[in-house]
C-alpha positions in Angstrom: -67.0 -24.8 -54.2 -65.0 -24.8 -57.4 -61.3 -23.9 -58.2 -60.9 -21.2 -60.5 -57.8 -22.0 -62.4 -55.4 -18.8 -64.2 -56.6 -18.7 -67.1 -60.4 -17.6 -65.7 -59.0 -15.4 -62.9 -56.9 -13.5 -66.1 -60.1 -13.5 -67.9 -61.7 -11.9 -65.1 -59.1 -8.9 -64.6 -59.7 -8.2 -67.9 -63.2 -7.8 -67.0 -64.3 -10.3 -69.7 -67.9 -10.6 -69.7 -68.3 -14.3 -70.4 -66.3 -14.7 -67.4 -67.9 -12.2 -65.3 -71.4 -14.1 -66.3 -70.3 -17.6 -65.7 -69.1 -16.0 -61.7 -71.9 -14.5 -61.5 -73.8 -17.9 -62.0 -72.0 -19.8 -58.9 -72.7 -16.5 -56.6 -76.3 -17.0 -57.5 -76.1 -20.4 -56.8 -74.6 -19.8 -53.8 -71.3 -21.7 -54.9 -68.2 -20.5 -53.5 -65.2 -20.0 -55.3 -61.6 -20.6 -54.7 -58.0 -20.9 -56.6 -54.5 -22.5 -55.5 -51.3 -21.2 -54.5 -49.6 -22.2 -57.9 -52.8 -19.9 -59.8 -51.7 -17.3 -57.7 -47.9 -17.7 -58.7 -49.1 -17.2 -61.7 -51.2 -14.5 -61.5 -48.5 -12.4 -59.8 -46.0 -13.3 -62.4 -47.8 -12.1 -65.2 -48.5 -9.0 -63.4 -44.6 -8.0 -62.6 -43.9 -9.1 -66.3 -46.5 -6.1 -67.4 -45.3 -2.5 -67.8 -48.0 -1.5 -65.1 -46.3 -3.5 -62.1 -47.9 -2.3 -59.2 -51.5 -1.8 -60.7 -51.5 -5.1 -62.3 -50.0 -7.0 -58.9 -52.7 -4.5 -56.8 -55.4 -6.3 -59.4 -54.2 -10.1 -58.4 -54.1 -8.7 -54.6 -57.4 -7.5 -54.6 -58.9 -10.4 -56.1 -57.4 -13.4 -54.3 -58.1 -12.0 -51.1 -61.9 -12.5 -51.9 -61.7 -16.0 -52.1 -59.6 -19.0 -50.0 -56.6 -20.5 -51.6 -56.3 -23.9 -51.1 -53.3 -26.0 -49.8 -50.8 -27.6 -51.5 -50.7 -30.5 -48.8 -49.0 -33.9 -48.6 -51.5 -35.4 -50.1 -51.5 -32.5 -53.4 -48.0 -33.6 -53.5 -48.5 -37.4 -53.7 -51.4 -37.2 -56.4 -49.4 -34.9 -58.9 -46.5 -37.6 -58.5 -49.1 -39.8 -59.2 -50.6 -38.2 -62.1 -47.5 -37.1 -63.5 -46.3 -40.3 -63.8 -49.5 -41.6 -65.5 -49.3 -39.2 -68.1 -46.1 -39.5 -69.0 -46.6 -43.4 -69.3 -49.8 -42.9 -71.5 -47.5 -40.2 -73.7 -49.6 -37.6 -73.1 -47.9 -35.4 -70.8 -48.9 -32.4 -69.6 -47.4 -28.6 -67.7 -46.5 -29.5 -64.3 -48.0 -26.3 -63.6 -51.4 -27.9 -64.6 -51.2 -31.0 -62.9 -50.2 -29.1 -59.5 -53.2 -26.9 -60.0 -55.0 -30.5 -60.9 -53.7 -32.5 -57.9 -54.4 -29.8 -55.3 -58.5 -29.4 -56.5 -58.4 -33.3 -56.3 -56.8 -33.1 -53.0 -60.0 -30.9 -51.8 -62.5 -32.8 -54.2 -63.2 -30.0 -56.2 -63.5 -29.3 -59.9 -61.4 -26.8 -62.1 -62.9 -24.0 -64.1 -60.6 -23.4 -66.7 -60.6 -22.4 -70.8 -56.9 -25.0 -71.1 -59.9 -28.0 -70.8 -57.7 -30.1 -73.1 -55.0 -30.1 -70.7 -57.0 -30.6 -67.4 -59.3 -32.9 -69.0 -56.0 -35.4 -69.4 -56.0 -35.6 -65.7 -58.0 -38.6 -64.0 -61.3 -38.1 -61.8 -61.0 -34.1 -62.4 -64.0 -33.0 -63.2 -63.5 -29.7 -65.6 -65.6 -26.7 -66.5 -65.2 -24.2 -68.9 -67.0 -20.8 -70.0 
């Protein structure tokens, strides 16, 4: 399985090929595909920000009820504290918003599919993907 952060999901409502290839190279492989809560947040933000509200938000809908959303458990929680802290002590902070979406694939030993790979790649053990 592999976490598909916002920026890919965006890429793929806009029905970029590139994106649309890379998916379709997991669903051959038989990888399954998921996102987080905080992906979703975002998704849905961007979609109520557009001046087509309900057919953007129906887009985000449609699309994250074809694949599981992981949890943002305890354990999510500790590891961005964590990580946070980390950066910030190394100066090289990050978007809490990324290290969330970081810390909960970590929390369910997944990897991150993303185009932001200088961000992600900041964040320990996360292996990161791009397209």
């Amino acid at each position: 399985m592999v976490c598909l952060d916002t920026s890919f999901l965006i890429a793929l409502i806009r029905r970029d090929p590139n994106a649309e290839s890379k998916l379709e190279s997991y669903t051959m492989a038989e990888e399954e595909v998921c996102t987080t809560p905080i992906t979703a947040c975002e998704l849905y933000a961007g979609a109520f920000k557009s001046r087509t509200k309900e057919t953007e938000a129906k887009k985000v809908k449609d699309l994250l009820l074809r694949m599981e959303i992981l949890d943002f458990s305890v354990h999510a929680c500790e590891r961005f504290g964590k990580i946070r802290s980390q950066l910030e002590a190394a100066g090289t902070p990050i978007g809490d918003l990324d290290i969330m979406i970081g810390s909960i694939a970590l929390a369910h030993n997944q990897g991150v599919l993303t185009r932001d790979v200088e961000h992600f790649e900041k964040i320990p053990g996360l292996i990161v993907d791009t397209w």
